[in-house]
C-alpha positions in Angstrom: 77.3 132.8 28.6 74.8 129.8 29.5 76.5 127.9 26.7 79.7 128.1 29.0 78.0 127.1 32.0 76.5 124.2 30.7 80.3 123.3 29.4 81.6 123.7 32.8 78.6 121.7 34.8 78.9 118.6 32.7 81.5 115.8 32.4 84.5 117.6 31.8 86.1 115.8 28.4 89.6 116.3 29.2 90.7 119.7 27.7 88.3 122.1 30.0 90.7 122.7 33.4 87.9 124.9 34.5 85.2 121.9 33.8 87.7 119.5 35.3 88.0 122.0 38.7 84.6 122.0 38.8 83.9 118.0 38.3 86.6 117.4 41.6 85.1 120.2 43.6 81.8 118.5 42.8 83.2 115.4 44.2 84.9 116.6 47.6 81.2 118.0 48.2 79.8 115.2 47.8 82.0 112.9 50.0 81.9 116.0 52.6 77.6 115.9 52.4 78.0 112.0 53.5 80.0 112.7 57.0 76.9 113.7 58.8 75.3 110.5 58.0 78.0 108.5 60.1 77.2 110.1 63.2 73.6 109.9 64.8 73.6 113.4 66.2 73.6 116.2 64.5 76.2 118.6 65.8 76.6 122.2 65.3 79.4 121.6 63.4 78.0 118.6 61.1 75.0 121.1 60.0 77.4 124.1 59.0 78.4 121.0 56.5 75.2 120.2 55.7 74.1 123.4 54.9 77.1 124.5 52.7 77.1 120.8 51.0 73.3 121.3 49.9 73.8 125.1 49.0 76.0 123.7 46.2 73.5 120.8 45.1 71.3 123.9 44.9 73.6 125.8 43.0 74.2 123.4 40.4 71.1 121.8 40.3 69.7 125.4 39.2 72.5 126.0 37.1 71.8 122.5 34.8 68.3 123.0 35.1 69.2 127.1 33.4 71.3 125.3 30.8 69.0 122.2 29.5 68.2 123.1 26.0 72.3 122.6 25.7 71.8 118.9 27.2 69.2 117.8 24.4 69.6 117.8 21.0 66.8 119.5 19.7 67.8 122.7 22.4 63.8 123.5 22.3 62.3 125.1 25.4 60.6 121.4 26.4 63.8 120.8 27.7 63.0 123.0 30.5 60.1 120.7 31.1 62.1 117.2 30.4 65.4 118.0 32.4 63.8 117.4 36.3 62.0 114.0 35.1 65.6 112.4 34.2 67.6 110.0 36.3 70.2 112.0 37.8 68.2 115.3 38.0 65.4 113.4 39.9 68.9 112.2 42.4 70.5 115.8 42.3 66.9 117.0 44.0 66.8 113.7 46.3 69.7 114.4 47.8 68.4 118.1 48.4 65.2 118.2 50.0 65.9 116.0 53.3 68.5 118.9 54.1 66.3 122.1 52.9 64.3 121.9 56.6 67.4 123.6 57.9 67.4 126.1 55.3 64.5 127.7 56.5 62.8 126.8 59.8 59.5 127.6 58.6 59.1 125.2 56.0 57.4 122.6 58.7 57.1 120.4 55.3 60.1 120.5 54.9 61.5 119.8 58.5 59.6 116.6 57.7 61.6 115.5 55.5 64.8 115.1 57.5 63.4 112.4 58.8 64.3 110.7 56.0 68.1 110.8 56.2 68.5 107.7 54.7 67.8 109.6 51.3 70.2 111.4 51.6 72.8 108.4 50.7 71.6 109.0 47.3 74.3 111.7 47.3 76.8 109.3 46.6 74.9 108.7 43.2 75.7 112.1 41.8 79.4 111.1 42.1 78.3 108.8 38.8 78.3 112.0 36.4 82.1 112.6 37.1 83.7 109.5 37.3 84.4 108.1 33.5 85.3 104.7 35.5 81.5 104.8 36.8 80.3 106.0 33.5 81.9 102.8 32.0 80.2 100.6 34.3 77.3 101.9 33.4 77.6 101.2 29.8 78.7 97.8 30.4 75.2 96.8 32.9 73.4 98.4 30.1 74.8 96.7 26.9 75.2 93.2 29.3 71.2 94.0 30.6 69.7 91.1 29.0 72.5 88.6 30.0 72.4 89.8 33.6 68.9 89.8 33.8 68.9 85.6 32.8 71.5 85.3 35.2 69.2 87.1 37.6 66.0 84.8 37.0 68.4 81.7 37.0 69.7 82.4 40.6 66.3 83.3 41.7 64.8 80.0 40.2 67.5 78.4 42.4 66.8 79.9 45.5 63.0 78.8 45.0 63.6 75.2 43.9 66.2 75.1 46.7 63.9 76.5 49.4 60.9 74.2 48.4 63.7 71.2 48.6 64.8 71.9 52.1 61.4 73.1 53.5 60.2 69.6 52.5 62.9 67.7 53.5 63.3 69.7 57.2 60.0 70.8 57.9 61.0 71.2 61.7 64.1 72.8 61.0 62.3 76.4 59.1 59.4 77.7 60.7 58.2 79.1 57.3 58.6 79.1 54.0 60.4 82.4 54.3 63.0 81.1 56.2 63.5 78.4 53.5 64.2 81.3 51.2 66.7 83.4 53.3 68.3 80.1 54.1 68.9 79.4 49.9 69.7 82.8 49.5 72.5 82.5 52.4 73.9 79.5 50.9 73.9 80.5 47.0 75.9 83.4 48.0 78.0 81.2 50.2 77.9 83.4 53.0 76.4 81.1 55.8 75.5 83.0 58.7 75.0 79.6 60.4 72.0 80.7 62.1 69.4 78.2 60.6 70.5 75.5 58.8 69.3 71.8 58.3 70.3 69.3 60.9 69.8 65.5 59.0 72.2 64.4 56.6 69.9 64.8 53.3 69.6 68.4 54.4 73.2 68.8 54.8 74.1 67.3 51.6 71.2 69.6 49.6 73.0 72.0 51.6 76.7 71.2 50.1 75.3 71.1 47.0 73.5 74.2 46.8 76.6 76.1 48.0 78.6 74.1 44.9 76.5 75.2 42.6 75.9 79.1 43.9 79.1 79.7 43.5 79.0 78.8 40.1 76.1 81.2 39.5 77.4 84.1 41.4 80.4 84.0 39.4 78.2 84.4 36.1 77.8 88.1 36.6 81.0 88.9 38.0 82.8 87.4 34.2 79.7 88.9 32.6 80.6 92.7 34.1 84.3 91.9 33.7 84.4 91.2 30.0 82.2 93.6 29.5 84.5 96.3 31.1 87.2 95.1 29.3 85.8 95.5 25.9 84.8 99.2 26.8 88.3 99.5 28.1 90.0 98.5 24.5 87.1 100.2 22.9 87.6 103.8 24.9 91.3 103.0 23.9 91.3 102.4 20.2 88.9 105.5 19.9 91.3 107.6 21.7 94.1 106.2 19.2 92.3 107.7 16.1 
């Protein structure tokens, strides 16, 4: 019987309708938990939604934390003990407790913590477990993790040379060093909000320039992602052939 459960609760692998039901239903609950977040008062009608949406977070969180010993290979009772200290179980029970205050009035903890509806957004996070599109992504940021993370220091090294240049170069212009920063960050990502920005022609031509060459950097992790997607793609494919 908990075997079963645990089949139904995870990733459905194509052949389970009743997984599959489950996986979609899971996903219209969580797109229904985020309405009340797009409106700043809470209506009567927005916590009926919020207390049906986080019933079934409950739900299921109980019901993967009953089945665990199925999620791990050795199926030992430490997997009681291991499943709550794993990425998505520690999400699942994020996007809970801001909404348990109006479970039971009581709990003034708890009431506390709906203050901190921004958590909450972490909801869209448990949509990861049913999407195999998401599940590739997450395969490719892992495998490409080393080459993202050069790319990472390279555009932050730019953004800190850059800042240093124009903060030198335009001392009046940035009232901080801070401002240097935001301002290299703005112009690596080519965005330009326009709302500092150098005002002698050596600043405007480091300016130029460090917009040429952010978009060159930005671009690195986009290809990075892409090819990596794209092997997973052929990859997922070929396996499916055989």
């Amino acid at each position: 019987m908990r075997q079963r459960v645990f089949e139904i609760v995870e990733k459905s692998k194509g052949d389970d309708k009743l997984s599959s039901l489950y996986d979609y239903s899971m996903i219209i609950v969580i797109v229904a938990s985020l309405i009340p977040l797009a409106f700043k008062e809470e209506t009567k009608l927005l916590l009926i939604i919020d207390l049906i949406t986080v019933s079934v977070f409950i739900i299921d969180y109980i019901l993967r934390w009953a089945t665990a010993d199925y999620k791990y290979e050795n199926k030992s009772i430490t997997s009681f003990a291991r499943y709550p200290f794993s990425v998505m179980a520690i999400i699942d029970l994020l996007s809970i407790l801001p909404s348990l205050g109006i479970l039971n009035s009581g709990f003034k903890v708890l009431r506390v913590l709906r203050m901190l509806r921004a958590i909450r957004v972490v909801r869209v996070f448990k949509a990861f477990r049913y999407s195999k599109n998401l599940e590739i992504i997450i395969r490719v940021l892992a495998k490409s993790k080393n080459a993202l993370i050069a790319v990472c220091m390279l555009a932050g090294g730019y953004i800190l040379v850059s800042a240093l240049i124009i903060f030198n170069v335009e001392p009046d212009s940035f009232r901080s060093f801070f401002d240097a920063i935001y301002w290299a960050t703005v112009s690596l990502t080519t965005v330009g909000y326009g709302d500092i920005y150098p005002v002698s022609t050596v600043g405007r031509i480091i300016t130029m320039l460090s917009s040429i060459f952010g978009i060159a950097i930005i671009a690195l992790p986009a290809g990075i992602i892409t090819a990596g997607y794209m092997s997973e793609i052929n990859k997922d494919n070929d396996d499916g052939l055989q």
